[in-house]
C-alpha positions in Angstrom: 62.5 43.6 77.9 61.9 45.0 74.6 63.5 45.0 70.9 65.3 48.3 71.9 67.3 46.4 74.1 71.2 46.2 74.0 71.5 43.2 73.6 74.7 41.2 71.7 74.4 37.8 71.3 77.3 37.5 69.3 80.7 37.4 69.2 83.8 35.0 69.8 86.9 35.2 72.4 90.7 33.9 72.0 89.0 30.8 73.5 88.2 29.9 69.7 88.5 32.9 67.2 88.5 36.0 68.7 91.5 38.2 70.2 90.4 39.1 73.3 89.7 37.4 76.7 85.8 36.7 78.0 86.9 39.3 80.4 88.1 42.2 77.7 84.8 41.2 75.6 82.8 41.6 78.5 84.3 45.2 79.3 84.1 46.6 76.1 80.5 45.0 75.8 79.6 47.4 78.8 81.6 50.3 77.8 79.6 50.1 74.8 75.7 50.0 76.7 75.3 46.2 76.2 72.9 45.6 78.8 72.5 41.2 77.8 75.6 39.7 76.2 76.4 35.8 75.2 79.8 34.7 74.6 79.4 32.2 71.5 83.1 30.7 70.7 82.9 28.5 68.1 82.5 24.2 69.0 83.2 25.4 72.3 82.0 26.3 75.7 85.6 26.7 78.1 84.8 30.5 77.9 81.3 30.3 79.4 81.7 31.0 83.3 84.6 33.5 83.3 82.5 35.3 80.8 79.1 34.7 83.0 81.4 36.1 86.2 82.4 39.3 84.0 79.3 40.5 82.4 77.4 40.2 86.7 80.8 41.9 87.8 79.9 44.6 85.6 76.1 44.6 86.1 75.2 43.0 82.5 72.7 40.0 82.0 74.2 37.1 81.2 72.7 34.0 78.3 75.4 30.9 77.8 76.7 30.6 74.3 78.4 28.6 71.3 78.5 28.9 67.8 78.1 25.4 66.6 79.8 24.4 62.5 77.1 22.5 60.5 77.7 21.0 56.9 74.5 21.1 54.9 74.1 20.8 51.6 77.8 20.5 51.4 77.9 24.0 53.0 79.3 25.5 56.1 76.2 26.3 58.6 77.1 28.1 61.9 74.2 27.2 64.6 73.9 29.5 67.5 72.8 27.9 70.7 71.6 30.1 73.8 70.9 29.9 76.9 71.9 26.1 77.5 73.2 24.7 80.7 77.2 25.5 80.2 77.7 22.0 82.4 75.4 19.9 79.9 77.8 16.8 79.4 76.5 15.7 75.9 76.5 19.2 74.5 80.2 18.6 75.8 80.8 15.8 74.1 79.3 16.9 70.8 80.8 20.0 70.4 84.4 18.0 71.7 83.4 15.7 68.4 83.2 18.4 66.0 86.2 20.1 67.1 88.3 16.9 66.7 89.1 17.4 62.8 90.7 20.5 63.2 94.2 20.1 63.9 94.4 17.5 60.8 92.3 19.9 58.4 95.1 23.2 59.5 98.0 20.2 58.7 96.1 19.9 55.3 95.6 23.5 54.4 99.6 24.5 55.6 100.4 21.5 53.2 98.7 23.2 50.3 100.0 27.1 51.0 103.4 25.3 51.5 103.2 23.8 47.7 101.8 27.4 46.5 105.2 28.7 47.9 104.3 29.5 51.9 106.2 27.3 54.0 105.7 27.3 57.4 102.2 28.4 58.0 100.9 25.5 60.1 103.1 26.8 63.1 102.8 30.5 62.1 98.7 30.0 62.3 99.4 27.9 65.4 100.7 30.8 67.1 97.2 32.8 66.7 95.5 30.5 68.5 94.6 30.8 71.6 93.0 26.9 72.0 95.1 25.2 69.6 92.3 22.5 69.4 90.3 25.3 67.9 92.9 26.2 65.1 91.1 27.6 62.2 91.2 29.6 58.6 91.0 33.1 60.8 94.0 32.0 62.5 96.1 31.6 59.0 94.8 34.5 57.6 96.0 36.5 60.5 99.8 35.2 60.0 99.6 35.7 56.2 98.5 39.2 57.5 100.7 39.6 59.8 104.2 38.3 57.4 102.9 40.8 54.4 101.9 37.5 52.4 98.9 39.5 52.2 97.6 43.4 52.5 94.1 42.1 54.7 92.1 39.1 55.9 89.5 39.7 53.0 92.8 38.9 50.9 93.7 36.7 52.3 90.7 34.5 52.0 89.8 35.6 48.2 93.7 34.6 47.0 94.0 31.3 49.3 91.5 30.2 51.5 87.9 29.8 49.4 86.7 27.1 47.7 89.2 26.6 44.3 91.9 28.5 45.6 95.4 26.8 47.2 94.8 26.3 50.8 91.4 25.7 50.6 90.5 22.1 52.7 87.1 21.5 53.4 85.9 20.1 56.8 82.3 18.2 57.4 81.3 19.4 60.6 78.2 18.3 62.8 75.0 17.5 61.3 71.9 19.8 61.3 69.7 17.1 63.4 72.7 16.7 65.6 73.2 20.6 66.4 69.9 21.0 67.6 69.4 18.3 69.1 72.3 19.2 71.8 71.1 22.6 72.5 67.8 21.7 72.9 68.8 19.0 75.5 71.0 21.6 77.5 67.6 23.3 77.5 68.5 26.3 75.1 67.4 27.8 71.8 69.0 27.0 68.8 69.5 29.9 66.2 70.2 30.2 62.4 73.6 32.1 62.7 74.0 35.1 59.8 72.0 33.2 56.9 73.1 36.4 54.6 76.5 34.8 54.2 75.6 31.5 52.8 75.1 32.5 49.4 71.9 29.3 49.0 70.0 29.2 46.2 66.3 30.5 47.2 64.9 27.1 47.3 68.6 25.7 49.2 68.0 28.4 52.2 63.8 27.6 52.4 65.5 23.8 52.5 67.5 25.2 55.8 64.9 27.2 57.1 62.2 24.5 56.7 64.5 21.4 57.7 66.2 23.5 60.8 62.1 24.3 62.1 60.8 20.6 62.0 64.0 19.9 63.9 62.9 22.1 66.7 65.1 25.4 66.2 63.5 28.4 67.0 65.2 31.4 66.1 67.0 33.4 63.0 69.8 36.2 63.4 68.6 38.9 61.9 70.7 42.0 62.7 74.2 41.0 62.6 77.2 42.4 61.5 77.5 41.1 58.4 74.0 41.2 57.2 72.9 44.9 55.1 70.0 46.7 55.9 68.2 45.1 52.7 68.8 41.6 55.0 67.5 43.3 58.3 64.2 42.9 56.1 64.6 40.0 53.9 65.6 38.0 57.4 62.5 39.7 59.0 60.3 38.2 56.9 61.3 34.8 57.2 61.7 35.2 60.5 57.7 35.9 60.4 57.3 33.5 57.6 58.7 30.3 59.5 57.6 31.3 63.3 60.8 32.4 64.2 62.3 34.8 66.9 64.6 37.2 65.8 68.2 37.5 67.4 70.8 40.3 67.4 74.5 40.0 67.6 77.6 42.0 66.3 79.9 38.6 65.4 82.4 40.5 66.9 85.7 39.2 66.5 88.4 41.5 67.5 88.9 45.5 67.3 91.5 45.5 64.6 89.3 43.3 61.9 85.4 43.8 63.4 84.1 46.4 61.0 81.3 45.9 63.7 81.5 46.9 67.4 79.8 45.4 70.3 76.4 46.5 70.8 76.4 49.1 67.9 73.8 47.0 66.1 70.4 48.6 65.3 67.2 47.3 67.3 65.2 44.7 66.2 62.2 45.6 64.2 59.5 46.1 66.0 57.1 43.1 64.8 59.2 40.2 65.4 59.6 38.4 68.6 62.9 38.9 70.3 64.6 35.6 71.1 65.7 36.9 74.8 61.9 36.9 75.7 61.9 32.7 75.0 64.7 32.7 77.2 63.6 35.2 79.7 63.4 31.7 82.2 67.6 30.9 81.4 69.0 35.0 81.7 71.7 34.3 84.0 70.9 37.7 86.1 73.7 40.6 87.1 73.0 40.5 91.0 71.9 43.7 92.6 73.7 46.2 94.2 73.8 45.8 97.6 70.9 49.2 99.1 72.8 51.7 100.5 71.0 53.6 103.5 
């Protein structure tokens, strides 16, 4: 394998997030020439085999995912983990832990929109979801979409959902140590999921970077959909700078708010290591086609 691979390692399902099935992901993953894909729904693993069953239906590659929410430094993290052992039971129960506060955080944040004049959005976000035990900001800022409280999701989350504004709650997810930790033990690679967006000081990201190495992750995205090309090469260097392989992944969420497609990404650069070739071992192979004589 190489870093001109099509690989997307990236990208969320209506089993958390996103607004399409494993199965509808995994199709338009192939249409697109995604030749390794990973389903990583947020705190959660349900989507892992039907996604695993669609990608080999279709002849793609296959690495296990989740996108795992980390509060550090009084910041929302997201941790990646590939290529774990979807069956793992304390990765299970871990990710079943951070989930937990979600349903009372949504109560919380339709109780605030309510007193800035929204009533109702609890149940209006509740019908977005998918997993109802994965109810989250997206899924309100779809229904404030959706009932013209607002022209986009961008809106949406500038006027409402950010830190100061009404409807903002925030939610202490898993710690660092503890992320880690349970992908490691499922026998995956833990990943530093789209560090452009976290909007650290310089000496608050090396603090991440630094802290999330001695803990025993080994990989960065660095081409993702939200990153710019300036961070394709600021990422690349701390990829080099902390010993880190480099990942690729669109963060694809659905086709009406993704301004990036599955497998559209550019390649890797050339000089980093590509974190499909630590888990070359754990690529849950498309099986051949049968020869024909």
């Amino acid at each position: 394998m190489s870093h001109s691979l099509n690989a997307d390692l990236h990208c969320h399902s209506l089993v958390s997030d996103g607004t399409l099935a494993p199965e509808e992901l995994a199709a338009r993953a192939h249409a697109n020439g995604v030749r390794l894909w990973a389903l990583t729904d947020h705190d959660e693993i349900g989507g892992q085999h039907r996604a695993a069953a669609a990608a080999h239906a279709l002849g793609m590659d296959y690495l296990t995912g989740t996108e795992i929410s980390v509060t550090f430094i009084g910041t929302t993290v997201h941790i990646v983990g590939l290529g774990f052992d979807a069956d793992d039971a304390q990765l299970a129960r871990g990710l079943a832990t951070t989930r937990g506060g979600r349903d009372q955080r949504a109560r919380d944040i339709a109780e605030q929109l309510a007193r800035a004049g929204i009533p109702g959005a609890y149940e209006g976000a509740l019908c977005y979801a998918g997993n109802p035990a994965l109810i989250s900001r997206t899924h309100f800022a779809r229904y404030l979409v959706d009932t013209g409280v607002c022209r986009d999701m961008g809106a949406v989350f500038r006027k409402y959902l950010t830190e100061g504004k009404p409807g903002f709650v925030p939610h202490y997810w898993a710690d660092l140590r503890d992320a880690v930790r349970w992908i490691r033990d499922a026998g995956g690679v833990a990943v530093i999921a789209h560090p452009g967006r976290y909007r650290f000081t310089a000496n608050e990201e090396y603090a991440l970077f630094s802290e999330f190495r001695q803990l025993g992750g080994q990989a960065v995205e660095v081409v993702t959909g939200s990153h710019t090309s300036a961070e394709y090469r600021i990422y690349a260097d701390m990829a080099q700078e902390f010993g880190l392989a480099a990942s690729r992944g669109s963060d694809f969420h659905g086709p009406e708010e993704s301004h990036t497609d599955l497998g559209t990404l550019p390649d890797l650069p050339a000089q980093l290591t590509p974190v499909w070739e630590l888990l070359s071992d754990r690529i849950l192979r498309a099986p051949k086609a049968p020869f024909a004589a």
